[in-house]
The first five atom37 places (N, CA, C, CB, O) and aatype in JSON, in Angstrom:
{
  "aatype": [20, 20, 20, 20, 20, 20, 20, 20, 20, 20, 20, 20, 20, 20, 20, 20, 20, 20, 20, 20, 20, 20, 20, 20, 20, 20, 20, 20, 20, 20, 20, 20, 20, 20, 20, 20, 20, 20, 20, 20, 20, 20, 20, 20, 20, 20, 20, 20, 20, 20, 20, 20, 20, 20, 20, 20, 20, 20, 20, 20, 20, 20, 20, 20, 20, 20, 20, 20, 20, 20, 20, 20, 20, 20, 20, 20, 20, 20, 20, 20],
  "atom_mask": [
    [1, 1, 1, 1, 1],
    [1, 1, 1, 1, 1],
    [1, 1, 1, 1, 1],
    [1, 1, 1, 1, 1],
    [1, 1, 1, 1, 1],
    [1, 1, 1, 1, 1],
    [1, 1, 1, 1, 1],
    [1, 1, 1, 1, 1],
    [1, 1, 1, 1, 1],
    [1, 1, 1, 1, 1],
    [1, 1, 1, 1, 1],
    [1, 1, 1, 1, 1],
    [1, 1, 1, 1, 1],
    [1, 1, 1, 1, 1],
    [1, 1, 1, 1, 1],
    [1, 1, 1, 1, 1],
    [1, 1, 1, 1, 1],
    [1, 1, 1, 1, 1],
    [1, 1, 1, 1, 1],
    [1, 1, 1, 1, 1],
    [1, 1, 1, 1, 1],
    [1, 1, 1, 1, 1],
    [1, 1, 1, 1, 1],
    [1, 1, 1, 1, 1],
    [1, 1, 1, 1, 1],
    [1, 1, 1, 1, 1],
    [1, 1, 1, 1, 1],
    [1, 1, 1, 1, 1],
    [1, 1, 1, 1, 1],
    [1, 1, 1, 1, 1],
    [1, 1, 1, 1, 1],
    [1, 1, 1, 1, 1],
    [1, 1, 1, 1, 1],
    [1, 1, 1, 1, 1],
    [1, 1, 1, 1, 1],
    [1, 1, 1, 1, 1],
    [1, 1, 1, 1, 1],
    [1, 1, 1, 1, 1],
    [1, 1, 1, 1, 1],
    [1, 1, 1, 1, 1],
    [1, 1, 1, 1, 1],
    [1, 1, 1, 1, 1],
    [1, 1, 1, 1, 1],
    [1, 1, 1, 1, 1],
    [1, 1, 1, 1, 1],
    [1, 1, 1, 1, 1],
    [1, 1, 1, 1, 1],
    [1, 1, 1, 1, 1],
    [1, 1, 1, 1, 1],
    [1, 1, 1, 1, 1],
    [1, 1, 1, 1, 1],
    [1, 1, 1, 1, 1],
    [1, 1, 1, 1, 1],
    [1, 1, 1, 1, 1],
    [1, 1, 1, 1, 1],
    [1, 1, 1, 1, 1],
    [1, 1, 1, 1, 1],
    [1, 1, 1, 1, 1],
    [1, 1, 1, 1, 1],
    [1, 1, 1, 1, 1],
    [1, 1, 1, 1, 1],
    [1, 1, 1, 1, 1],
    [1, 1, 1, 1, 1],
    [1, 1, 1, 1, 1],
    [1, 1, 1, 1, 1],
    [1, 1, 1, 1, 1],
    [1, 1, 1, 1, 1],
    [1, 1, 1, 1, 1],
    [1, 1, 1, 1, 1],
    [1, 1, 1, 1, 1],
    [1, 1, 1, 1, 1],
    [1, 1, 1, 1, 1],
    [1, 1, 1, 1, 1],
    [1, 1, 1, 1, 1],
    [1, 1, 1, 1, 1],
    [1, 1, 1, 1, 1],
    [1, 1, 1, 1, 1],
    [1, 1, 1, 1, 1],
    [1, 1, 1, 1, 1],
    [1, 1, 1, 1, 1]
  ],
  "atom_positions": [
    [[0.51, -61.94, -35.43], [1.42, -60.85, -35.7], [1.65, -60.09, -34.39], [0.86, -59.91, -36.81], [0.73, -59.51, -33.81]],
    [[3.05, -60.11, -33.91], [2.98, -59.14, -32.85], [3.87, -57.63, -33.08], [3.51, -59.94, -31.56], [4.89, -57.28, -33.68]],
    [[2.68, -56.88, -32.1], [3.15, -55.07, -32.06], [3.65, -54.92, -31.79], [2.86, -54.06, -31.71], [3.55, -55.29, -30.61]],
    [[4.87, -54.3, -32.03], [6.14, -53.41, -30.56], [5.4, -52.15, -30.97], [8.54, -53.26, -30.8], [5.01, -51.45, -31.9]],
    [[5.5, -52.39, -29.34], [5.18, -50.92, -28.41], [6.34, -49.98, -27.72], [4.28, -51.36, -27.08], [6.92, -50.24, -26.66]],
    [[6.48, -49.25, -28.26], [7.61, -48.31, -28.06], [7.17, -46.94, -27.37], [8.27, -48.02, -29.47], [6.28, -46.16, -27.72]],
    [[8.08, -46.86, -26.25], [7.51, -45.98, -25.28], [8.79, -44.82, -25.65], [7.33, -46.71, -23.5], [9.98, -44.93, -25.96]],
    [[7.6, -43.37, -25.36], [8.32, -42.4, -25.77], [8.99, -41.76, -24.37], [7.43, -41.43, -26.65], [8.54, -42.08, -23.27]],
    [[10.02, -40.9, -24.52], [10.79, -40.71, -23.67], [9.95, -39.25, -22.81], [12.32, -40.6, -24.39], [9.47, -38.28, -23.4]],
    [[9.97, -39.42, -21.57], [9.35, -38.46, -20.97], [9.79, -36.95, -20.74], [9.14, -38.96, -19.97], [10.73, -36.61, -20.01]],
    [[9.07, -36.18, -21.39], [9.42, -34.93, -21.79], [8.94, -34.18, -20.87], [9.03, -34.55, -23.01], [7.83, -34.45, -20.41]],
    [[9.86, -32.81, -20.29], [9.68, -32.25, -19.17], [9.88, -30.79, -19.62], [10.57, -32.8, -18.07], [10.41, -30.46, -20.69]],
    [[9.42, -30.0, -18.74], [9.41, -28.53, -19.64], [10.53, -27.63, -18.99], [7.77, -27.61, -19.53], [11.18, -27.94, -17.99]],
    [[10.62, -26.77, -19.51], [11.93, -26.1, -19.49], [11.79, -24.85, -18.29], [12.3, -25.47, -21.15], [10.69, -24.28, -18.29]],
    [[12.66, -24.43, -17.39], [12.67, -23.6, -16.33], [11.59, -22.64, -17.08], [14.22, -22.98, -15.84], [10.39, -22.61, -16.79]],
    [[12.16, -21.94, -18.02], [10.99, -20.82, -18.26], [9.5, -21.28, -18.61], [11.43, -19.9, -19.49], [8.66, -20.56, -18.07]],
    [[9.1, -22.08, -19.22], [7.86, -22.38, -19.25], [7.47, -22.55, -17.99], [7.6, -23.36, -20.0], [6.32, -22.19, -17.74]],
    [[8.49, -23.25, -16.64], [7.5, -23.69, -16.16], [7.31, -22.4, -15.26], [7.63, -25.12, -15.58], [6.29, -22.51, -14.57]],
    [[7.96, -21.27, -15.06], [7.97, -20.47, -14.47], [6.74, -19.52, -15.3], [9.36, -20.12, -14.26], [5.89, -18.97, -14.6]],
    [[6.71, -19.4, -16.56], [5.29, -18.6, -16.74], [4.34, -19.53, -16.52], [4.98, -17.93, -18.17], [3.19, -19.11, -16.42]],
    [[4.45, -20.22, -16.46], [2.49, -21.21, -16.22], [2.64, -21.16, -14.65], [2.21, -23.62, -16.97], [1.56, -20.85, -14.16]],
    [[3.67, -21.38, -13.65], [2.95, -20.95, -12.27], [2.86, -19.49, -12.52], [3.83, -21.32, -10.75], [2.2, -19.12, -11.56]],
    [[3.0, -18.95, -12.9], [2.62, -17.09, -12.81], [1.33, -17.03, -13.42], [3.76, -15.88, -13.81], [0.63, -16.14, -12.95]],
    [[0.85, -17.66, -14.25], [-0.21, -17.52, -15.5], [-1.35, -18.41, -14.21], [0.33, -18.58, -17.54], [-2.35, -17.9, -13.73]],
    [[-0.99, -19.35, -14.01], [-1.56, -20.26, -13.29], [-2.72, -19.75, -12.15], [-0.43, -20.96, -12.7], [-3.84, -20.25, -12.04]],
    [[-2.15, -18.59, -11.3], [-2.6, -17.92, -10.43], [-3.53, -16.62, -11.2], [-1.4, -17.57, -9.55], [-4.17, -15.92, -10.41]],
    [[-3.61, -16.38, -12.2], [-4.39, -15.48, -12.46], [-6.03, -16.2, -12.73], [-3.7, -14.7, -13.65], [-6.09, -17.42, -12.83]],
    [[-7.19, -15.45, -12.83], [-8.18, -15.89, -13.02], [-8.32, -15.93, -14.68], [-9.09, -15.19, -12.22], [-7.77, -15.29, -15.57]],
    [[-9.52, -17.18, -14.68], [-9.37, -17.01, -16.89], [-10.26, -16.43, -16.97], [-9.54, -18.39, -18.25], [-10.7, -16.84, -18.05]],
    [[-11.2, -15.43, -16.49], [-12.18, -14.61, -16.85], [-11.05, -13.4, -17.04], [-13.49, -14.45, -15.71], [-11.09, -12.88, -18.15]],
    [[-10.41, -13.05, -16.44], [-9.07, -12.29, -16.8], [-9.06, -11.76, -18.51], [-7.67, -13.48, -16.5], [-9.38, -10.72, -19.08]],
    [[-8.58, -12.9, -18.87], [-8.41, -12.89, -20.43], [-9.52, -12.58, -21.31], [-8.0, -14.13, -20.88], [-9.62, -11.79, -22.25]],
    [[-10.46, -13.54, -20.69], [-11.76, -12.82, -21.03], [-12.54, -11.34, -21.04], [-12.36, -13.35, -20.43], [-13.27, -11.0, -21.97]],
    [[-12.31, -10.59, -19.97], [-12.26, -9.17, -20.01], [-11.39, -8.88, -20.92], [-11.95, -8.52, -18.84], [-11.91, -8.66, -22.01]],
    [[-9.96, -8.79, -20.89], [-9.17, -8.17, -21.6], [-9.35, -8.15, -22.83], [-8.18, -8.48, -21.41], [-8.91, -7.16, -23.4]],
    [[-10.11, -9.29, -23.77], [-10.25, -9.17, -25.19], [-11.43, -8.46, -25.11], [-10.28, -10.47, -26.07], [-11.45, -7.61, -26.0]],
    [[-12.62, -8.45, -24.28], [-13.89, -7.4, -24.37], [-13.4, -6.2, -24.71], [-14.73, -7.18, -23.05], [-13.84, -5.55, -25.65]],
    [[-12.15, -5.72, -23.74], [-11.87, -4.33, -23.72], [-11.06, -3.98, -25.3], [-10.86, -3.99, -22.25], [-11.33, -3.09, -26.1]],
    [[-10.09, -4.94, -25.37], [-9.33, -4.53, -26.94], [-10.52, -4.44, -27.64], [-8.19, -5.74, -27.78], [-10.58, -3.52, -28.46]],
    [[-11.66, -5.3, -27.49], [-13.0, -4.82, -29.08], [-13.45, -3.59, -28.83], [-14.73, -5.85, -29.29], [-13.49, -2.67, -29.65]],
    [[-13.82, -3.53, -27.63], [-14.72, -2.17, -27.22], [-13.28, -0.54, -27.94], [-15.06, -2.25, -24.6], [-13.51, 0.44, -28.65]],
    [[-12.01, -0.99, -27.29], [-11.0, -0.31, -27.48], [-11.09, 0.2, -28.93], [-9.87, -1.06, -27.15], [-11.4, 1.32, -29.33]],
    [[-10.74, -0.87, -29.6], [-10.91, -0.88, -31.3], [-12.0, -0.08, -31.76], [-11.21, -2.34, -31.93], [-11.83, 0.89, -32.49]],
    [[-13.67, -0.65, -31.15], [-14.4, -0.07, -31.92], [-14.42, 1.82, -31.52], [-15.78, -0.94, -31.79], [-14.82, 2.59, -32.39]],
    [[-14.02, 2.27, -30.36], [-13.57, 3.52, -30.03], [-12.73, 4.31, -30.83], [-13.04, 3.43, -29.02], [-12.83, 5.54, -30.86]],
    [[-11.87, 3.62, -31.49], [-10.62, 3.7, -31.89], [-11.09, 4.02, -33.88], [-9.64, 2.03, -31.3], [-10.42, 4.74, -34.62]],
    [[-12.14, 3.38, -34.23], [-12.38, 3.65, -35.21], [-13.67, 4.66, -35.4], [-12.38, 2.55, -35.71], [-13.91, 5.28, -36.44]],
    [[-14.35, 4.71, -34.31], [-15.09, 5.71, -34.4], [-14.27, 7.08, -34.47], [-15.98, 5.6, -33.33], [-14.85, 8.14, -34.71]],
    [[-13.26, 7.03, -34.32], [-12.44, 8.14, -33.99], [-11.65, 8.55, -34.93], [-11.71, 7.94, -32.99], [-10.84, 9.48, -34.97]],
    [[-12.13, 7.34, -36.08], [-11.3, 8.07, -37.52], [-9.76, 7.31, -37.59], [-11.01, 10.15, -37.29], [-8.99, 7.27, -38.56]],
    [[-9.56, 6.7, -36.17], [-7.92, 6.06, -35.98], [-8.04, 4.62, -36.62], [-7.32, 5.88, -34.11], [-8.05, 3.7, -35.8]],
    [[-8.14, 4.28, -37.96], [-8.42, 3.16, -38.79], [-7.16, 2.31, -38.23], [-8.47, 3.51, -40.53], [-7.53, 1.39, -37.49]],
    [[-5.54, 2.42, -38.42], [-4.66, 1.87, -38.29], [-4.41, 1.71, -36.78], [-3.83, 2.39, -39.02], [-3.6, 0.86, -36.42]],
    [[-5.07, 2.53, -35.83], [-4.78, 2.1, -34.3], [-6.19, 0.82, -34.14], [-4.96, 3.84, -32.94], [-6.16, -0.4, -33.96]],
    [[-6.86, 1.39, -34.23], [-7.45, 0.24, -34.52], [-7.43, -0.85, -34.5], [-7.6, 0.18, -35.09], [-7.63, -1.65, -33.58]],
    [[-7.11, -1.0, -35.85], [-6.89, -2.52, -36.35], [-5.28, -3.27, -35.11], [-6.34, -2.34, -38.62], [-5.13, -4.47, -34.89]],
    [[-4.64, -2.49, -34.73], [-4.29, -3.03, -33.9], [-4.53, -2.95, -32.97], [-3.63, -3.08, -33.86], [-3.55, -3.43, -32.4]],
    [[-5.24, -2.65, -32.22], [-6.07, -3.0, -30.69], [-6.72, -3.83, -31.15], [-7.03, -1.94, -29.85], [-6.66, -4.86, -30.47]],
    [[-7.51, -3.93, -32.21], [-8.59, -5.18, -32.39], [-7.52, -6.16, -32.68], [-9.89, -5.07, -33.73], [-7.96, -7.2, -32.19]],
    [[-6.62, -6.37, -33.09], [-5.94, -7.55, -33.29], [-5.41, -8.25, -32.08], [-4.93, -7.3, -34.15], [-4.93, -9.38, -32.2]],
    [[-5.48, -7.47, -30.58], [-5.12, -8.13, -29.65], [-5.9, -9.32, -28.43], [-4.67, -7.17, -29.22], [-5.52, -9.94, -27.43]],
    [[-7.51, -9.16, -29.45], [-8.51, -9.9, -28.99], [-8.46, -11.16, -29.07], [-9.47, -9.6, -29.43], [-8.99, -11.84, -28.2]],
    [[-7.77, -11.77, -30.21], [-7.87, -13.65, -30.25], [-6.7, -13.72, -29.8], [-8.06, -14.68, -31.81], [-6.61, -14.75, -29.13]],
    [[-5.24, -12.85, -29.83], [-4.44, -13.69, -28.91], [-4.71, -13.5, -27.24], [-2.91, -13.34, -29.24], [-4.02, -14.34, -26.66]],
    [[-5.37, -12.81, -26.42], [-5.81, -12.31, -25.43], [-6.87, -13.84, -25.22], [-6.43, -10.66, -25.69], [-6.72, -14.47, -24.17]],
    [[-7.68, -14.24, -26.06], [-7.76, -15.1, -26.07], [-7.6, -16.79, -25.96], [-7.82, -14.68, -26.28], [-7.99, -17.63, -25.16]],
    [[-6.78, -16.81, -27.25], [-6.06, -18.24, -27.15], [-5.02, -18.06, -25.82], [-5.09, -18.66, -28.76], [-4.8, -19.09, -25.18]],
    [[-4.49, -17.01, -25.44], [-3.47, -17.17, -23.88], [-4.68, -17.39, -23.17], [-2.36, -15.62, -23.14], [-4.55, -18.45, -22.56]],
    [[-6.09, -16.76, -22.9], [-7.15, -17.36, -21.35], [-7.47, -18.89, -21.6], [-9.05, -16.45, -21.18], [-7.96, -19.62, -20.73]],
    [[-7.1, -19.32, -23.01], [-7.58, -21.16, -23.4], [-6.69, -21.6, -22.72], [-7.5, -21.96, -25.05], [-6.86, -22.37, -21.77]],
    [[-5.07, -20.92, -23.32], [-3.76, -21.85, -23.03], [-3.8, -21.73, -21.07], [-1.9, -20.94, -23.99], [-3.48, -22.72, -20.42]],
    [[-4.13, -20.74, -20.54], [-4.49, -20.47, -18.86], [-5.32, -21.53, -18.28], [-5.38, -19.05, -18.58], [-4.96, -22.2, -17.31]],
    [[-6.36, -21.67, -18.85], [-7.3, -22.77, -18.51], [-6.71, -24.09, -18.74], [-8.57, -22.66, -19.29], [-6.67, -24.87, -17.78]],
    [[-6.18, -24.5, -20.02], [-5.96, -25.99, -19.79], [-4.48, -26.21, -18.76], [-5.76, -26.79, -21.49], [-4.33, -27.28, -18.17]],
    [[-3.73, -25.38, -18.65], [-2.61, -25.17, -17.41], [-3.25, -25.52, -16.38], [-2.01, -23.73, -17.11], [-2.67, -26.33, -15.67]],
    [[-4.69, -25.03, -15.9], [-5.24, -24.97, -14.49], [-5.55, -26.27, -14.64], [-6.45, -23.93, -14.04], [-5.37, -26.95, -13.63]],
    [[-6.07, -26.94, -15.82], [-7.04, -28.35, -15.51], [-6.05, -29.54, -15.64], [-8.45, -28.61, -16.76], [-6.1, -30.7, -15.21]],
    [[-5.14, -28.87, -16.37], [-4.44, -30.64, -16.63], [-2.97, -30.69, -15.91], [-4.08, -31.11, -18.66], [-2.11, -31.57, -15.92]],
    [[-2.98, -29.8, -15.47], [-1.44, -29.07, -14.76], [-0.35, -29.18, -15.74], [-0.78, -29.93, -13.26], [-0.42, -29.5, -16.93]],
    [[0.77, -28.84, -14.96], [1.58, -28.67, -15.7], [2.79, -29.56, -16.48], [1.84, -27.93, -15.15], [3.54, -29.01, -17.29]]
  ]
}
């Protein structure tokens, strides 16, 4: 029995992507890493303070602060 192997067409990224990943590219990923420390620390300030609804949005800016220092890192390792 023979396989066809079908090759997919090579996909290239678009001016703006590639223009934020060299910008993103140059920053450090401990970067991102601080920045979500500070939104928790922010948050938990924020509710000590009785500010329930500010809060919850400063704390909500910790996993995407996040998943952008992942999406930073695999930019740096696998390029672009």
């Amino acid at each position: 029995m023979k396989v066809l192997a079908f090759k997919r067409p090579a996909r290239t990224e678009g001016r703006v992507a590639r223009y934020i990943e060299n910008r993103t590219a140059m920053l450090p990923s401990d970067l991102f890493l601080w920045a979500a420390g500070g939104a928790i620390a922010g948050s938990l300030a924020l509710k000590v303070m009785h500010r329930d609804i500010d809060s919850n949005f400063v704390g909500q800016w910790a996993p995407v602060l996040l998943i952008l220092g992942m999406y930073n890192k695999m930019v740096k390792q696998r390029g672009h």
